[in-house]
Residue, then its C-alpha position, 0 to 999 in steps of 0.5 A: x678179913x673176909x672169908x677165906x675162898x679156897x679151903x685149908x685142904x686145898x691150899x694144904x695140897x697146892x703147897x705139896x704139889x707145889x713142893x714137889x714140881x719144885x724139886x723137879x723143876x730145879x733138877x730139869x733146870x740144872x741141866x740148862x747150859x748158861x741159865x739165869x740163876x735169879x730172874x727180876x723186872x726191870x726195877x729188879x723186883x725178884x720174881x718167883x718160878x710160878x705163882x699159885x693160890x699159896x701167893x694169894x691166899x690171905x687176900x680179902x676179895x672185896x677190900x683188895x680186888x673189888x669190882x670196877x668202878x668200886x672202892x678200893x678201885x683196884x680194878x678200874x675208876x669206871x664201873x664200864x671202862x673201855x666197854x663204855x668208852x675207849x681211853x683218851x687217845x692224846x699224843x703229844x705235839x709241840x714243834x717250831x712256832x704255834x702254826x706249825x702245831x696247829x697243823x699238827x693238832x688238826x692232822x692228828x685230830x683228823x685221823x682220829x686223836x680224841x684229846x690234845x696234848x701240847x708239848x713246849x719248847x725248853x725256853x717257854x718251860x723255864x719261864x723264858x720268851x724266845x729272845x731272852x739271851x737264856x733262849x737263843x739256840x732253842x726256840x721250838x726245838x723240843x716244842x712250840x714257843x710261847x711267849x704272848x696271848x697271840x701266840x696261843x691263839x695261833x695254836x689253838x685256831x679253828x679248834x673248839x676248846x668246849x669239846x676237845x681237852x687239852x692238856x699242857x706240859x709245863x710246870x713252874x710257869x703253869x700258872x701264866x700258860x693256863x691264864x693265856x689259855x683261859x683269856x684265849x678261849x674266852x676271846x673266842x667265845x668260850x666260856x671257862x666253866x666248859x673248858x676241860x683238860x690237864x695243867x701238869x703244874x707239879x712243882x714237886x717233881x721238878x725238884x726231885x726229878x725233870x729240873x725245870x726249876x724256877x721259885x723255891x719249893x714253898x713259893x712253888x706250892x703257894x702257886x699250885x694251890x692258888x691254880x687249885x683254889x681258882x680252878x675249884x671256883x671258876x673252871x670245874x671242869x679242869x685238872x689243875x695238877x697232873x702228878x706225875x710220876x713219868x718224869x720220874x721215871x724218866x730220871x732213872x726210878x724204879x716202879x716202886x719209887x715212881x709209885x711211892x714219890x708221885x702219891x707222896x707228891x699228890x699227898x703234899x698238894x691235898x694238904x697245902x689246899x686243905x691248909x688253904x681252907x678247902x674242903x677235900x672233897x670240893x676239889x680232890x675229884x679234879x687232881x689227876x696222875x700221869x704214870x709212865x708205862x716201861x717196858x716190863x709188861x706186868x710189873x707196870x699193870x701192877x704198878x697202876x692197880x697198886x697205885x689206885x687202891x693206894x690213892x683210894x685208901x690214902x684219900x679215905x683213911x689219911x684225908x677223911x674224904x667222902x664223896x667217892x669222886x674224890x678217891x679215884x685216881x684218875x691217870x693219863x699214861x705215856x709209853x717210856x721215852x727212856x726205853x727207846x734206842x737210837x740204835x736200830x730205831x723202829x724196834x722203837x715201835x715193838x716196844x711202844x706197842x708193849x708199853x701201849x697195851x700194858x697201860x691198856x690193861x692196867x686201866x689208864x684213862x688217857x694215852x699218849x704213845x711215843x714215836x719211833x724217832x722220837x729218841x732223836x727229834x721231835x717226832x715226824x708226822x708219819x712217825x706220829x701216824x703210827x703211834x696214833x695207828x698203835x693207840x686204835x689197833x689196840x682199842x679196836x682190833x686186838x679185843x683186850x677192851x671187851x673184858x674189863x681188868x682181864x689179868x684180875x685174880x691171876x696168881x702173878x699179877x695179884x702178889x705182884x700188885x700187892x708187893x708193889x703196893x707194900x714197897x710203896x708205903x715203906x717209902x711213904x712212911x720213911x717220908x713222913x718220918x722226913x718231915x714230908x716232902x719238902x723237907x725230903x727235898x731239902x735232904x736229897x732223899x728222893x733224889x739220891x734213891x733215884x740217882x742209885x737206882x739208875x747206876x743200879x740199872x746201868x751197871x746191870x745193862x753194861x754187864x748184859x744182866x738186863x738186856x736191850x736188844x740191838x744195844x747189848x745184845x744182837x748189835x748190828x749195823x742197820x742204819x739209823x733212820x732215813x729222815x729226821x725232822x728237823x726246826x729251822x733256825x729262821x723260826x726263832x728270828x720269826x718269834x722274837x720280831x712278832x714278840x716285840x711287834x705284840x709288846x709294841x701294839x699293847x696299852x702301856x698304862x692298861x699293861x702296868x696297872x695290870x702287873x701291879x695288880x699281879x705284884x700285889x696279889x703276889x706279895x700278899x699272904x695265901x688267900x682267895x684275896x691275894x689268888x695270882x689266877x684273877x690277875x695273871x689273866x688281866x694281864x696276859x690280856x694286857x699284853x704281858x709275855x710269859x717271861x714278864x710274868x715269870x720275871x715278876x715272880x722270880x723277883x718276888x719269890x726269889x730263884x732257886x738253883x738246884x744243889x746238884x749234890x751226888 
């Protein structure tokens, strides 16, 4: 423990003081006609009255807070953060066909996003092409359908993959989209030692949270770290896994449990690649974290502090890493869709704009603000304008980016960092105590915790303890929005001619030799040897949809269909 910085003496009179303004704060407080007797965050984490040096005063400067840039990372992964250069602004597009987004990436790129982020469409993140019976009704509808090679060329035309990162939102079928991005940059030119951007690929939070399930846990796993194995040796400039807590939260989690399942998460994928004979530090630099921005201005900086000093001190002391790279929690965030209302929806733009600044100072590296109608359709494209408008009025107008970590040694948010990071490890040790997370899966835990918490809220929003403005309390009759984007049904028959046109066109006898090489590889056990990366991408270059790839593996992994246990 450090050095004590305010004396005995002081803290003797803070808490004097401290008593007295108490006693005259609940006489003046009882005069308040209808006041709220208990006062919490949105995960309903009980906060106090006021926040003095008494809620800090047991805390070692150096081994809590820091500086940026140093262990444990409280304060910032980069010793200059914004000073040195702003977040990623990276909004999420996807709609239709893959020339349709194509239009949407080099119209945000050209009003100045600085990263892509693809967002596909139902059939294509279950692993389905657009003409399974399974896809019909769905195609480009929350996203933008990829079936084959061909269709991420078209999405990805006229953009230099050496200088803008992407990154994709897709999970059990991660492993053949990175494939057919890795054959597509490299049919163009470019080389995939230079490719940089973000496969979210977390099997785990599937299970437990978003359901977009394909293979059994253990197959699962066994894919994430073949991305893992490959990307350390052949594309060092990727993040092969995004962990994410956004969908999470999505699912109706408190901070704490989002914090708590994502890093026990993270914790799982470091030991299934450590099984696999890596060393720590030649990959742990490249996993990253996706973390949801709520609407609780302060509880979320706090959860994003908690969470960096936690990943730092986990990959330390649980791990025995190194190399400094390998400690830092690098996140992308994303502003809270479940906090958006369809009911009077441009209030939608106050609460991104919250979310969007409360990311900002507690130190993302990477943004993605939603849109205001977003809570209905894909996003239109002046609805994306002004989330992307947020994103730069914050870095370039409001001046929260001159200082660095600016809330750093206040009273509230330190206790509060503190109290998120001890919630959160209550939940990591009850996991080891589980058998790890798969054997929690198994048991419900993380699921049942979060289907509580979000009855827990629900009760509170329906009995007016928490409120939504324009829901629950001052309702009005404002109409809904003027125009909402919608995706022509003539998309889909479009899709599935082009679909079958491309499997025409292939080599048959190049085809199959390819996806017997993918079988074996498969079938194998875990190892350099068998790593499904090498093959998967042969065989998109023969000509293999997502599905054909997806198939395979089903057929060889088994399916998994979730309990559904409440």
């Amino acid at each position: 423990m450090g050095k004590q910085i305010i004396s005995e003496s002081a803290l003797d009179r803070i808490e004097k003081e401290h008593a007295e303004w108490l006693e005259e704060y609940r006489k003046a407080l009882a005069k308040v006609p209808k006041r709220l007797e208990r006062f919490s965050t949105v995960s309903d984490l009980e906060v106090n009255q006021l926040y003095t040096p008494l809620d800090t005063q047991r805390r070692d400067f150096f081994e809590q807070i820091g500086f940026p840039g140093k262990y444990p990372y409280t304060r910032g992964v980069q010793s200059t953060m914004y000073r040195g250069r702003h977040w990623t602004m990276r909004m999420f597009a996807g709609m239709g066909n893959a020339d349709d987004t194509n239009k949407r990436f080099h119209y945000l790129i050209n009003h100045g996003e600085t990263g892509l982020s693809t967002a596909f469409d139902f059939p294509t993140l279950m692993g389905y092409d657009s003409a399974s019976p399974l896809a019909r009704g769905e195609c480009g509808k929350c996203g933008v359908a990829i079936d084959t090679l061909d269709d991420m060329g078209r999405l990805f035309a006229n953009i230099n993959l050496e200088e803008v990162t992407t990154s994709m939102t897709i999970n059990p079928p991660a492993s053949v989209l990175w494939a057919m991005y890795i054959a597509n940059a490299e049919r163009q030119g470019f080389s995939r030692k230079k490719l940089g951007g973000t496969i979210q690929n977390d099997c785990l939070k599937e299970f437990i949270a978003q359901k977009t399930l394909m293979l059994p846990p253990e197959a699962s796993l066994r894919l994430v770290t073949d991305t893992v194995e490959f990307g350390t040796k052949e594309v060092p400039r990727w993040n092969t896994i995004s962990i994410s807590g956004y969908h999470i939260r999505e699912a109706g989690a408190t901070a704490v449990q989002e914090l708590a399942f994502t890093i026990y998460d993270g914790i799982t994928y470091v030991e299934e690649a450590i099984k696999r004979g890596l060393k720590v530090d030649d990959f742990a630099a490249r996993l990253s974290f996706f973390w949801n921005s709520h609407i609780d201005f302060f509880e979320e900086i706090a959860k994003m502090r908690a969470s960096r000093r936690m990943w730092a001190r986990i990959m330390k002391e649980r791990f025995g890493a190194k190399n400094p790279k390998s400690m830092l929690m690098r996140f992308h965030t994303q502003t809270a869709g479940c906090s958006l209302t369809a009911q009077e929806p441009y209030n939608n733009v106050v609460r991104t704009t919250t979310e969007a600044l409360a990311a900002v100072l507690g130190g993302t590296q990477s943004l993605h603000t939603n849109s205001l109608d977003e809570v209905y359709m894909i996003p239109s494209e002046q609805a994306a304008l002004i989330a992307l408008r947020t994103q730069q009025i914050i870095a370039e107008e409001t001046g929260v980016t001159n200082v660095i970590d600016p809330l750093g040694g206040s009273y509230f948010v330190e206790a509060l960092t503190d109290k998120m990071e001890q919630e959160a490890m209550a939940y990591i040790r009850k996991l080891d105590e589980l058998g790890g997370m798969v054997a929690a899966i198994e048991r419900d835990y993380p699921q049942m915790e979060i289907a509580d918490a979000a009855f827990h809220f629900q009760k509170q929003v329906e009995a007016g303890d928490k409120t939504v403005i324009g829901v629950n309390k001052y309702a009005s009759d404002r109409p809904e929005l003027e125009f909402v984007l919608k995706i022509d049904d003539q998309i889909e028959r479009e899709q599935i001619e082009r679909t079958e046109r491309f499997k025409e066109k292939r080599d048959k006898v190049g085809f199959q030799k390819a996806m017997d090489e993918l079988v074996r590889r498969c079938e194998g056990p875990p190892c350099w040897n068998n790593n499904v990366m090498p093959a998967l991408i042969e065989a998109v270059r023969a000509g293999a949809t997502e599905q054909e790839c997806c198939d395979l593996y089903r057929n060889v992994f088994g399916t998994y269909t979730d309990p559904g246990s409440f």
